[in-house]
DODO-222075 format. One line per 10 residues: number of its first residue (from 1); their letters; for each residue x, y, z of N, C-alpha, C. Coordinates in Angstrom, 3 decimals, decimal comma. Example, Ala and Ser with C-alpha at 12.3 -4.5 7.8 and 13.67 -1.06 7.14 Angstrom:
1 = as = 13,190 -5,690 7,800 12,300 -4,500 7,800 13,200 -3,300 7,800; 12,850 -2,250 7,080 13,670 -1,060 7,140 12,900 0,030 7,870;
This chain:
1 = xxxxxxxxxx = -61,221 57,293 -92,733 -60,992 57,744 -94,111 -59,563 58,237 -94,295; -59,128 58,809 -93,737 -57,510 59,562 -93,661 -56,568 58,447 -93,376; -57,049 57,382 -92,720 -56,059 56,361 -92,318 -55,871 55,655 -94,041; -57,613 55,254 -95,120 -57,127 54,555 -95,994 -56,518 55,774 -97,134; -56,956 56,933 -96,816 -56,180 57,522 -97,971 -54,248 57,540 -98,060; -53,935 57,542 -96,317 -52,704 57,466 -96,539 -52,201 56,019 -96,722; -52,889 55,025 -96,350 -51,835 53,826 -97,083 -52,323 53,379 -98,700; -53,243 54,496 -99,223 -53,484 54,274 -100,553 -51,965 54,744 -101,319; -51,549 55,891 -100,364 -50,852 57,104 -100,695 -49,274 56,674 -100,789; -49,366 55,609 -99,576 -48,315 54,861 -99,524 -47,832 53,696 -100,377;
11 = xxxxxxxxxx = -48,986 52,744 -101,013 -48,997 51,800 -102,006 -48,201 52,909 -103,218; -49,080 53,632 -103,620 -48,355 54,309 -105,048 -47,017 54,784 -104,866; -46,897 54,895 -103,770 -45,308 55,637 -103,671 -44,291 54,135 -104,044; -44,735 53,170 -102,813 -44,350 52,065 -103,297 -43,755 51,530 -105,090; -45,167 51,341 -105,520 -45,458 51,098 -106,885 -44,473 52,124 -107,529; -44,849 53,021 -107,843 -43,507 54,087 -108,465 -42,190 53,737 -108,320; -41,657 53,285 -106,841 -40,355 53,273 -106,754 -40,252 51,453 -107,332; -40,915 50,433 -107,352 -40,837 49,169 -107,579 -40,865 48,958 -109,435; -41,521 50,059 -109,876 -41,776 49,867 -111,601 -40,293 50,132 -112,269; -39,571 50,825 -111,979 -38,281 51,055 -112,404 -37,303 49,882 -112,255;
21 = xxxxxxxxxx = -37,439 49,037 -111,202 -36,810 48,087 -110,355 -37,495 46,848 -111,528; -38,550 47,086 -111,433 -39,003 45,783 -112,190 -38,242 45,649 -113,787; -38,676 47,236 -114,349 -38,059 47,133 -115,964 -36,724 46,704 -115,679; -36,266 47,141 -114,713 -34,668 46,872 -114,886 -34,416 45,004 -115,033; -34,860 44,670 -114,014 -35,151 42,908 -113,779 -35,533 42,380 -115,319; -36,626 42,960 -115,857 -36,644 41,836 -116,633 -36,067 42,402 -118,368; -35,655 43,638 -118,080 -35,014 43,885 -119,337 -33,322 43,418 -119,105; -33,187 43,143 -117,988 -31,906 42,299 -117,588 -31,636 40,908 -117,977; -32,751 40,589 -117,884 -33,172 38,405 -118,448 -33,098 38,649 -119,697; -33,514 39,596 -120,397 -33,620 39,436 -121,821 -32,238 39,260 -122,699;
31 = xxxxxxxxxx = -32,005 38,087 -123,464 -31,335 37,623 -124,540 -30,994 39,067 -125,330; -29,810 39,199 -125,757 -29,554 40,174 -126,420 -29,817 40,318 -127,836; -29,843 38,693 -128,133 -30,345 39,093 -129,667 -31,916 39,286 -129,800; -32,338 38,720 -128,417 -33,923 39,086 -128,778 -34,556 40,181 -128,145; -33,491 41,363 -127,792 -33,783 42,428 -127,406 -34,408 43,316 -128,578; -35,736 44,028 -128,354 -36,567 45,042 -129,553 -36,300 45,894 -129,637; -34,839 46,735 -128,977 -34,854 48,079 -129,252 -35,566 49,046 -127,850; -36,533 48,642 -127,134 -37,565 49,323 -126,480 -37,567 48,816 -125,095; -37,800 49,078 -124,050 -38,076 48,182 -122,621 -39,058 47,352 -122,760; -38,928 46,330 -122,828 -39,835 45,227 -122,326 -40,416 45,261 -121,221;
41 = xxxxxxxxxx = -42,274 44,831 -121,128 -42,651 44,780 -119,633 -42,846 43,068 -119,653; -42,764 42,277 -120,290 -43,222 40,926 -119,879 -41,631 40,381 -120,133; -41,346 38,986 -119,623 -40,187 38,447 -119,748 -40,211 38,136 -121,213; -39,070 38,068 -121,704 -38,669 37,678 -123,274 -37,689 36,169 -123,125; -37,382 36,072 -121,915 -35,967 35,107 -122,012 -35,570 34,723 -120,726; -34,247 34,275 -120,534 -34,171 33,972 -119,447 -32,559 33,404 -119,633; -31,971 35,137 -119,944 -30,312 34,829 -120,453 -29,098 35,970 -119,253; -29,784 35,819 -118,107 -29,328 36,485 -116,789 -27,503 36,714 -116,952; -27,500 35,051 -116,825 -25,967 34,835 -116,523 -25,092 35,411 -117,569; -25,181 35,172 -118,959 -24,942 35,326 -120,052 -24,218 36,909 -120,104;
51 = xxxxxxxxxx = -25,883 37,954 -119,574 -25,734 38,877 -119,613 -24,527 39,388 -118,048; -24,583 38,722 -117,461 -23,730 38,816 -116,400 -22,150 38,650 -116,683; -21,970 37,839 -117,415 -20,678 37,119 -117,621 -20,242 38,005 -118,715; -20,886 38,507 -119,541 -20,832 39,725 -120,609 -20,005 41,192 -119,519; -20,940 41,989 -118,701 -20,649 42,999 -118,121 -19,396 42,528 -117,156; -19,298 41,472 -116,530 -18,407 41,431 -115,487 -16,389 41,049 -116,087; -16,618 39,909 -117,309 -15,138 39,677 -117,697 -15,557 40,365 -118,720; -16,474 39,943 -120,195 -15,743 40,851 -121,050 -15,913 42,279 -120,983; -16,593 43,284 -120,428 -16,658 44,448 -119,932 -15,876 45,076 -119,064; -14,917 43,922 -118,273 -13,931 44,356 -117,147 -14,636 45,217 -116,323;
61 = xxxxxxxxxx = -15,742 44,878 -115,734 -16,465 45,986 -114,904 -15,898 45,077 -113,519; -15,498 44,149 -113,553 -15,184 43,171 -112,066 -14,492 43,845 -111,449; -13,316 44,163 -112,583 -11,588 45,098 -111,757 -11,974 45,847 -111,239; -13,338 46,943 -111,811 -14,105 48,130 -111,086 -14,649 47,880 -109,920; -15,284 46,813 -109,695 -15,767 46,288 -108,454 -15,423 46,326 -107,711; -13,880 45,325 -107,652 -13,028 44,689 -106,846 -12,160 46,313 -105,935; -12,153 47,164 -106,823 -11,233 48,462 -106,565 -12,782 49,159 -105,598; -13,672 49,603 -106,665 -14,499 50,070 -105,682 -15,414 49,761 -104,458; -15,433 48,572 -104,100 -15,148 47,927 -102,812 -14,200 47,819 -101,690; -13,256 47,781 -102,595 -11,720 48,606 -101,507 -12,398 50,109 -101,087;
71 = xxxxxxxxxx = -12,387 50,847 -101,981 -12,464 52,312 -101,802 -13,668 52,510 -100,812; -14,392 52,028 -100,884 -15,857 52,471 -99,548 -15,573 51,748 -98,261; -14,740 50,341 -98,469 -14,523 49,809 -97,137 -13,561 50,673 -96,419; -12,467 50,729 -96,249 -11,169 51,250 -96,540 -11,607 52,995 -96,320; -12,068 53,583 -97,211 -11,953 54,828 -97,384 -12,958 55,113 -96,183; -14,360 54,345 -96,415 -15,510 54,917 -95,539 -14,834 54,418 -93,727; -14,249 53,990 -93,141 -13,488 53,272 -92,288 -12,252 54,035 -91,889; -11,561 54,611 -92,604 -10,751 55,560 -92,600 -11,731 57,129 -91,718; -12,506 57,342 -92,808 -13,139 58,641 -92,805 -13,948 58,602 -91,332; -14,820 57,634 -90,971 -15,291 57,646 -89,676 -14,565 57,648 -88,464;
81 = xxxxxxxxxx = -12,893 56,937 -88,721 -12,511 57,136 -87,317 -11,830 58,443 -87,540; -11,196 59,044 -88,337 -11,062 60,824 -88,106 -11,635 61,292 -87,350; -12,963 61,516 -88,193 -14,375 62,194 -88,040 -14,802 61,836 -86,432; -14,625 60,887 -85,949 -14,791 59,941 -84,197 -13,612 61,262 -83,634; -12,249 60,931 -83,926 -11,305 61,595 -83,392 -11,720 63,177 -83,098; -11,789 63,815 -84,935 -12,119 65,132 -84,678 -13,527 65,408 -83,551; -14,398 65,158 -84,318 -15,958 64,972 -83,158 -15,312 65,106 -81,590; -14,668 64,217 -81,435 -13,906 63,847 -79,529 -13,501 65,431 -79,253; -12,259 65,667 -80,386 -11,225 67,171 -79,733 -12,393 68,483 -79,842; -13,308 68,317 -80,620 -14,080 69,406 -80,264 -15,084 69,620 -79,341;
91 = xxxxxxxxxx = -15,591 68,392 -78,871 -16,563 68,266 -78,050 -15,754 68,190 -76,518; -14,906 67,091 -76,371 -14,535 66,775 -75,259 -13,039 67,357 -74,851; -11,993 67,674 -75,785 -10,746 68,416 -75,108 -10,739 69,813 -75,133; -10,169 70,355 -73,959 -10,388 71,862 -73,870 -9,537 72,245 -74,835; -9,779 72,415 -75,896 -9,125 73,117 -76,672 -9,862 74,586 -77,247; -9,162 75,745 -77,493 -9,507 76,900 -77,581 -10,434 76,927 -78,795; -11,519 77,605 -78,777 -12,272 78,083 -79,738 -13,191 76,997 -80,648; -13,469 75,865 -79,745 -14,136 74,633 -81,055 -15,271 74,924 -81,596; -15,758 75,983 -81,596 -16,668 76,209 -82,610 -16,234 76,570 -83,888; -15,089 77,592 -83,891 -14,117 77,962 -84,778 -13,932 76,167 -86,051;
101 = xxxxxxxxxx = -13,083 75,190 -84,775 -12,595 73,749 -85,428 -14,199 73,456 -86,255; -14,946 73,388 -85,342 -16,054 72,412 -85,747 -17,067 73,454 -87,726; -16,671 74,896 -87,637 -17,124 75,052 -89,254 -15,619 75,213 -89,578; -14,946 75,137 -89,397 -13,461 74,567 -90,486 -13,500 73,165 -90,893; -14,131 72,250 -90,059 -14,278 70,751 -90,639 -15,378 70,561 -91,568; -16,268 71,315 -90,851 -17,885 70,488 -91,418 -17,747 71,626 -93,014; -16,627 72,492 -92,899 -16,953 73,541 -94,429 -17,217 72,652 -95,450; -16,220 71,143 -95,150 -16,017 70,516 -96,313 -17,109 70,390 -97,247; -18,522 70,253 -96,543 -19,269 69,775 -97,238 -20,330 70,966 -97,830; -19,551 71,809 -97,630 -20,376 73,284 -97,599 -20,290 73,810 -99,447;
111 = xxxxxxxxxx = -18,889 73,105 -99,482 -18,823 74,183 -101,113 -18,907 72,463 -102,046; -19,171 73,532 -103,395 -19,657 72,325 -104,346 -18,096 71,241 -105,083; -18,811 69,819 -104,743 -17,315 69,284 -104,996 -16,384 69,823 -106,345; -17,340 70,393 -107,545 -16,693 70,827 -108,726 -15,753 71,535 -108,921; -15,952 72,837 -107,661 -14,840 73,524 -107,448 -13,242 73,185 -107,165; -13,156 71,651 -106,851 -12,051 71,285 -106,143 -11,435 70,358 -107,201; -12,429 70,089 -108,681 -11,532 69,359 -109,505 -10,393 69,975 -110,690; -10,004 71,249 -110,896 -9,389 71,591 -111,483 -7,810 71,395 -110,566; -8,158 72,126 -109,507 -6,895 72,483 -108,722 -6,558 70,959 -108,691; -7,308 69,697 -108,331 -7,046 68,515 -107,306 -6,807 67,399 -108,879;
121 = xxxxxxxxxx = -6,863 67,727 -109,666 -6,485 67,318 -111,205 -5,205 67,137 -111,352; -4,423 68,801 -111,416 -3,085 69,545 -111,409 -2,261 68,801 -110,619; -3,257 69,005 -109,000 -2,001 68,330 -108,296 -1,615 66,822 -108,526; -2,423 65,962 -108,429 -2,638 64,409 -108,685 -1,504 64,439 -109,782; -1,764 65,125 -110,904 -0,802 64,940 -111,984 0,476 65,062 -111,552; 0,894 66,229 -110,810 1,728 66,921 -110,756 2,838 65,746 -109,687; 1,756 64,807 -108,224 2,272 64,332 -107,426 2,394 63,030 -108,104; 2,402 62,553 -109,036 2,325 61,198 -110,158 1,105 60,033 -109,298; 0,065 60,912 -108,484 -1,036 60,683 -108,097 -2,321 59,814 -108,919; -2,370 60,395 -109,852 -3,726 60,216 -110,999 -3,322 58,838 -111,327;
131 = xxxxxxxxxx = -4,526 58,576 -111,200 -4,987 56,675 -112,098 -4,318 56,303 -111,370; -3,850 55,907 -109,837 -3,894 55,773 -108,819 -4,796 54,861 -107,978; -4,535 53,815 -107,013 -5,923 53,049 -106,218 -5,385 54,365 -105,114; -4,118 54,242 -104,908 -3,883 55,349 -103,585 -4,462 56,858 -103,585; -4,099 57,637 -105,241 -4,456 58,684 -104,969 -6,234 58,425 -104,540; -6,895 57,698 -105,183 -8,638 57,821 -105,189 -8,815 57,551 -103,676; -8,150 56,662 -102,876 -7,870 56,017 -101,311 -7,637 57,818 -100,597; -6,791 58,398 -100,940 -6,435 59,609 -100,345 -7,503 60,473 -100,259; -8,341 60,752 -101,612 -9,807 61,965 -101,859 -10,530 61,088 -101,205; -10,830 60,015 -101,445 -12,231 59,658 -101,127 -11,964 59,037 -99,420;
141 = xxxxxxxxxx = -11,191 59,218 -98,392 -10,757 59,278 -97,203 -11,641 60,735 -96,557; -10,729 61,806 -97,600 -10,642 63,261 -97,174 -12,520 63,527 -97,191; -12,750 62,892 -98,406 -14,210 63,525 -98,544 -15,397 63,078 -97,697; -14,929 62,126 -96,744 -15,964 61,242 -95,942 -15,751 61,783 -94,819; -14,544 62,268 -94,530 -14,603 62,865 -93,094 -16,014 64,465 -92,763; -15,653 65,332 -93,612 -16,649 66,497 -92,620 -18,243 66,069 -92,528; -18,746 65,584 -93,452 -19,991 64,941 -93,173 -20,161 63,927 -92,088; -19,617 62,636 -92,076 -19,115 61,954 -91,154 -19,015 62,753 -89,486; -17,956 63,688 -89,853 -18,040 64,192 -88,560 -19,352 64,991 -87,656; -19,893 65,720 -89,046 -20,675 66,577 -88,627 -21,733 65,304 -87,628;
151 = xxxxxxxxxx = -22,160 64,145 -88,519 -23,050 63,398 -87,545 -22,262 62,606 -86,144; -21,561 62,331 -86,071 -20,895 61,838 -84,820 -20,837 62,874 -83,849; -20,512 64,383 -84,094 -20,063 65,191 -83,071 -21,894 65,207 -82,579; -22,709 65,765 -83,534 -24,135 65,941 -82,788 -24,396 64,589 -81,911; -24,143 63,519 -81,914 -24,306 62,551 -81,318 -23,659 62,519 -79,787; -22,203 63,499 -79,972 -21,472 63,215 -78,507 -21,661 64,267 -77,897; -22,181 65,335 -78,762 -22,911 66,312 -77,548 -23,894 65,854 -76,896; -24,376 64,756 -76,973 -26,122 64,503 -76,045 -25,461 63,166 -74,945; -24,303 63,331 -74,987 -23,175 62,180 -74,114 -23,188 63,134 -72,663; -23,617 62,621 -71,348 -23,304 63,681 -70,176 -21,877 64,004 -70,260;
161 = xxxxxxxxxx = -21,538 65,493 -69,853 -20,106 65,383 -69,376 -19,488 64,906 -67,801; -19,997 64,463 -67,549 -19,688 63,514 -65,844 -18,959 62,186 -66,402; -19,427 61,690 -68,091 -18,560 60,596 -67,941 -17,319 60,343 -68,119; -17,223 61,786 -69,013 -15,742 62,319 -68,627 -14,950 62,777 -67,633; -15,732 63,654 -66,930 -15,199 64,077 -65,470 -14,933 63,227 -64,370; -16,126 62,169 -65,035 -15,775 61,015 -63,754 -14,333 60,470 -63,656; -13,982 59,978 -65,301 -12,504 59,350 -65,968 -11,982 59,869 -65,778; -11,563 61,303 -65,598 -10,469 61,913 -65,722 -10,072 61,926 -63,970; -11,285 62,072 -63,568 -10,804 61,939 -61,971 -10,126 60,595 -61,182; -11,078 59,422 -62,227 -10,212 57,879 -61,675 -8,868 58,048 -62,753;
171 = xxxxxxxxxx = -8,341 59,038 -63,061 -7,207 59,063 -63,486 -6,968 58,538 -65,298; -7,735 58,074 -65,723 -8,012 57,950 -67,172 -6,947 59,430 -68,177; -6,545 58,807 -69,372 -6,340 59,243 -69,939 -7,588 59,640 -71,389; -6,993 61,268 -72,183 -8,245 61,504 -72,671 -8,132 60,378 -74,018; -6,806 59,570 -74,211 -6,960 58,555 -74,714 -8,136 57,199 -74,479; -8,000 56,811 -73,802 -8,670 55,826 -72,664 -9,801 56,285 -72,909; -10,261 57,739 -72,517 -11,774 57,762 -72,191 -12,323 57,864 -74,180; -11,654 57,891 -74,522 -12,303 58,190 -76,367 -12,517 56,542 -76,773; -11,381 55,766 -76,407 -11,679 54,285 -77,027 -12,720 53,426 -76,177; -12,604 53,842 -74,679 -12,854 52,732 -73,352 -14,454 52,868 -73,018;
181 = xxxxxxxxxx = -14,701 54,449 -73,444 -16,120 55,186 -72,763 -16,547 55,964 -74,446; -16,183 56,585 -74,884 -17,510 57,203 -76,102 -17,115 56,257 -77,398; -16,112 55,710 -77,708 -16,479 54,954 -79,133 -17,612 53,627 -78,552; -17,303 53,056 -77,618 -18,360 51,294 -77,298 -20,021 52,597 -77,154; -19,976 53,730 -76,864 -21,249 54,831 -76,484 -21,776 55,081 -77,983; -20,484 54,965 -79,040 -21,540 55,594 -80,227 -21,144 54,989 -81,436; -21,385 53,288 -81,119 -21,635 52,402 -81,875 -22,798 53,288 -83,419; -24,076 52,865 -82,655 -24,887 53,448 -83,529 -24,528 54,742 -84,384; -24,240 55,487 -83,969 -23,636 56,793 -84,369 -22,744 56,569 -85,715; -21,464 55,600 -85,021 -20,081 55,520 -85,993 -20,883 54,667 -86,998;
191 = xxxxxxxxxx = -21,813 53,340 -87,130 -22,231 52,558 -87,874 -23,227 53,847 -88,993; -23,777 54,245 -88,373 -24,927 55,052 -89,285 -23,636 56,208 -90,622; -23,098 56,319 -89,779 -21,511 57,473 -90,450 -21,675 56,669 -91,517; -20,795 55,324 -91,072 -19,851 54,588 -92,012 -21,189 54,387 -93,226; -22,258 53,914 -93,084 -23,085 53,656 -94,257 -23,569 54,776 -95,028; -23,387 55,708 -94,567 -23,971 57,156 -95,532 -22,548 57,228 -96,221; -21,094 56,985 -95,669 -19,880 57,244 -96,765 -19,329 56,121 -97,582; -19,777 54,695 -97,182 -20,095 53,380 -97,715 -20,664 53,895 -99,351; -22,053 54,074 -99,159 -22,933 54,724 -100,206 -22,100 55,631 -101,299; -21,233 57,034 -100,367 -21,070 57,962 -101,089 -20,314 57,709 -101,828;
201 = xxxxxxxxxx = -18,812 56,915 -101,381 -18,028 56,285 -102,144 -18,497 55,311 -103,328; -19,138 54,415 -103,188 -19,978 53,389 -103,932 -20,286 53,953 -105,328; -20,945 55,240 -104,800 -21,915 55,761 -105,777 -21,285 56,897 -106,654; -19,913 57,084 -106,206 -19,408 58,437 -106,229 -19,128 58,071 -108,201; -19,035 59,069 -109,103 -18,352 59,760 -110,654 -17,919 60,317 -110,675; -18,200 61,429 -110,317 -17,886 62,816 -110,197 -15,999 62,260 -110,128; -15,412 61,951 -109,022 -14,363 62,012 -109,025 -13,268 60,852 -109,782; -14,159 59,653 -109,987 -13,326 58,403 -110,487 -13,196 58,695 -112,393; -14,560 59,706 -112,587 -13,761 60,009 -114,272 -12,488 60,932 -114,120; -12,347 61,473 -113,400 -11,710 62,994 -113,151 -10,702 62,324 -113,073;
211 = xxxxxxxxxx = -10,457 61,196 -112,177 -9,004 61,085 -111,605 -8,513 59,469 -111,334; -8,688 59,174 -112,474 -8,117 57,600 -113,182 -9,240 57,453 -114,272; -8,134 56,544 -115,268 -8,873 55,937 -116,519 -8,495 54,384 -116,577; -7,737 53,827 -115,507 -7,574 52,211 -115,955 -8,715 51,198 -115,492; -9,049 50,216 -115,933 -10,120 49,699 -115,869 -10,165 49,069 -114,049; -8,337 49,107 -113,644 -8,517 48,234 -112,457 -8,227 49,575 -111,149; -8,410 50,714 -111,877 -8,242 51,693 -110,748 -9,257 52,592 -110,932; -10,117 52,547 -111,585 -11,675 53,252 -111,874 -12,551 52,525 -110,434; -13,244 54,031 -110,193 -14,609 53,102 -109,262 -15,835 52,407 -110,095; -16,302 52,023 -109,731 -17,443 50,556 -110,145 -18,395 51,919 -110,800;
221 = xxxxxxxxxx = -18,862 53,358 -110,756 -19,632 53,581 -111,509 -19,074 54,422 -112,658; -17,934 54,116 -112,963 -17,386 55,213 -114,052 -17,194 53,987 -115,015; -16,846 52,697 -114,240 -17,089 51,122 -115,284 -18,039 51,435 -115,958; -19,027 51,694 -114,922 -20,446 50,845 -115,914 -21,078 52,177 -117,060; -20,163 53,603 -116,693 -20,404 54,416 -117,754 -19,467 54,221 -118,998; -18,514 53,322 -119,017 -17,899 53,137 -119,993 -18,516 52,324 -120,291; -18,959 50,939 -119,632 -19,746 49,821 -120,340 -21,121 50,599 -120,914; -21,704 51,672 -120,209 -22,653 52,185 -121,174 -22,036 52,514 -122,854; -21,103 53,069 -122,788 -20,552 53,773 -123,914 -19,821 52,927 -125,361; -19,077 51,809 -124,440 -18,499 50,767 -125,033 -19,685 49,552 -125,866;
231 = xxxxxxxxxx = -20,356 49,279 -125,138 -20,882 48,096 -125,584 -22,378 48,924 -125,742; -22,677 49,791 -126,180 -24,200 50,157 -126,834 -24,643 49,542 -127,374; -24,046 48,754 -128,591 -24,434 47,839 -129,471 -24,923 46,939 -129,223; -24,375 46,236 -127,766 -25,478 44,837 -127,645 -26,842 45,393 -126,807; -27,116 46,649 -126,861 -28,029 46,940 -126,082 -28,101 46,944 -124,673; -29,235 47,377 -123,942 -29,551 47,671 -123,071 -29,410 46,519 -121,698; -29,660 45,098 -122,285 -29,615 43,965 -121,296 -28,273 43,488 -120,994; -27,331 44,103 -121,320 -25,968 43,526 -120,653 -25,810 45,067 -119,586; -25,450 46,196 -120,070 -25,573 46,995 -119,367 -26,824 47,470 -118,170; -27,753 46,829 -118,207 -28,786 46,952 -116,786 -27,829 45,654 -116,296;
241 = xxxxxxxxxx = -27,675 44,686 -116,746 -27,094 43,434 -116,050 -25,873 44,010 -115,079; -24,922 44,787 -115,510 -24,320 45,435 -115,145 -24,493 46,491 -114,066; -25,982 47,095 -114,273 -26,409 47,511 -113,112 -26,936 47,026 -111,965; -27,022 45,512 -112,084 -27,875 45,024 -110,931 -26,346 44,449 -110,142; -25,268 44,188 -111,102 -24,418 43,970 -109,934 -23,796 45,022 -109,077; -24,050 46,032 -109,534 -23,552 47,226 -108,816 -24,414 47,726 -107,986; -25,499 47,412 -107,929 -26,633 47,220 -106,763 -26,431 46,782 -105,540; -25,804 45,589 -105,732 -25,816 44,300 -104,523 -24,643 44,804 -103,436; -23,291 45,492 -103,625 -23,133 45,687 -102,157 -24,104 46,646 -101,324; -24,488 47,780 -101,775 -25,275 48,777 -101,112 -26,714 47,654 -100,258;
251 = xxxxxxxxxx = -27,379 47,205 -100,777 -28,349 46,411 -101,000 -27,950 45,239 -99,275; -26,721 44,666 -100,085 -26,404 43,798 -98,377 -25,825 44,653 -97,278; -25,582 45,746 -97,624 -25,228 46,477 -96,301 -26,266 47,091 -95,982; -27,291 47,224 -95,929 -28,548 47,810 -95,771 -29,242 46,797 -94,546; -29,308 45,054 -95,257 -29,877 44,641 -94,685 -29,045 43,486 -93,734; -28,051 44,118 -93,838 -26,765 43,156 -92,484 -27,170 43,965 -91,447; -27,020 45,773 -91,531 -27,277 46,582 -90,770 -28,319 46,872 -90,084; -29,725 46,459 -90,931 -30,505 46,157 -89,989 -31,145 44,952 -89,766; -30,172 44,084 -90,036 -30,635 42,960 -88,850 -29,683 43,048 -87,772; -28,433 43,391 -87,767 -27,937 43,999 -86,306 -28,805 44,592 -85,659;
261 = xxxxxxxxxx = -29,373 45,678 -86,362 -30,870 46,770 -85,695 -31,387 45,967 -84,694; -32,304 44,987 -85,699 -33,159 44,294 -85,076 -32,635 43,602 -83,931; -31,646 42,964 -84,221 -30,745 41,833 -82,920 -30,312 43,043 -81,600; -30,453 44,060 -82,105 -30,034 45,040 -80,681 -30,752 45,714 -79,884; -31,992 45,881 -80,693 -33,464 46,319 -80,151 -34,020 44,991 -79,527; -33,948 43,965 -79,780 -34,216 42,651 -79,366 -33,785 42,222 -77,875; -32,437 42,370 -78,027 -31,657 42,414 -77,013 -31,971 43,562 -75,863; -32,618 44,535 -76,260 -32,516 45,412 -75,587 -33,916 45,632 -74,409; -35,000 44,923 -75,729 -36,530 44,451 -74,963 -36,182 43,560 -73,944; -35,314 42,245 -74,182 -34,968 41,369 -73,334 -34,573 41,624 -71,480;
């Protein structure tokens, strides 16, 4: 009995998260002139592209794309090998006091990002920063690292220290032993990083209204809040259209990542 109540328990959870997914799908197909005002649950049409070709050139949500795809590759890639670096000097070089280093890094994620947009406004302006691909490349670098780190360092504490002691004794540098011995050690680790700041970037507003307004230096979700704002009028099916392309990188990095999973657990039964 407890076994069917929980995969009853599990279907609805399912269902809940799939009904939202669905309106979106087919209030996305729907023709704009034969949109009612209301969400549709049955198909009306079958004007996908239309609505695609709407949000992506005349909406200029592409330039948003194209930029905020830079910014999570790039930025989230940036932010993990810091975060690798810092993680290393606190865990593995004798350096004085790393408990001290390790809540000076991880604070980042401690206070609320809001606090940091007045001051980080001023300066941007001030450094001819703002509406910027570089300045947004610079924050959204900075902001991936203490989270980032915080999960890599818990990862290289459960690393023996002999495999360091061993290196340092065959004469290794603490260079050598960070690239040669713990980055190939925390594959999994650095991959899991990079997709939680992949995401954050992806997903991030908060900072791309704050700090650019051009259509080709905005991130992909401050686009599609202007395409909310801009194009109301044709309704709802160009703008979900708009949302399903902003779906699809998160979506293939999910499942590239775990079919590596799978190919390494595979490999690993073998």
């Amino acid at each position: 009995m407890g076994r069917v109540v929980r995969h009853v328990f599990v279907a609805g959870c399912v269902l809940l998260w799939l009904i939202p997914l669905y309106l979106l799908v087919v209030n996305a197909l729907t023709p704009v002139a034969e949109y009612a005002g209301r969400p549709e649950w049955t198909v009306q049409g079958f004007d996908l592209v239309a609505n695609l070709e709407t949000a992506w050139d005349v909406a200029g949500i592409g330039d948003s794309f194209q930029a905020s795809l830079l910014y999570a590759v790039v930025c989230g890639l940036a932010g993990v090998l810091v975060a690798a670096m810092a993680a290393f000097a606190v865990v593995v070089l004798p350096i004085p006091r790393p408990a001290f280093w390790f809540w000076l890094i991880y604070s980042g994620t401690l206070f609320p990002l809001q606090m940091f947009l007045a001051p980080l406004f001023g300066m941007y302006a001030d450094a001819d920063l703002y509406d910027t691909r570089l300045g947004l490349m610079l924050i959204y670098s900075a902001w991936a690292v203490p989270f980032a780190f915080f999960l890599i360092r818990n990862q290289m504490t459960t690393m023996p220290p002999e495999l360091t002691e061993a290196a340092l004794i065959d004469g290794a540098s603490f260079r050598r032993i960070f690239w040669r011995i713990h980055v190939p050690l925390m594959k999994a680790g650095l991959g899991a990083a990079f997709i939680f700041q992949f995401t954050a970037v992806w997903n991030d507003l908060l900072l791309g209204i704050t700090l650019s307004r051009s259509p080709d230096v905005q991130p992909v979700m401050a686009a599609l809040t202007t395409l909310n704002n801009a194009y109301s009028s044709t309704g709802p099916p160009v703008i979900l259209a708009g949302a399903l392309i902003v779906s699809v990188p998160t979506l293939l990095l999910f499942l590239v990542f775990r079919g590596l999973f799978l190919r390494g657990v595979t490999a690993s039964a073998r």
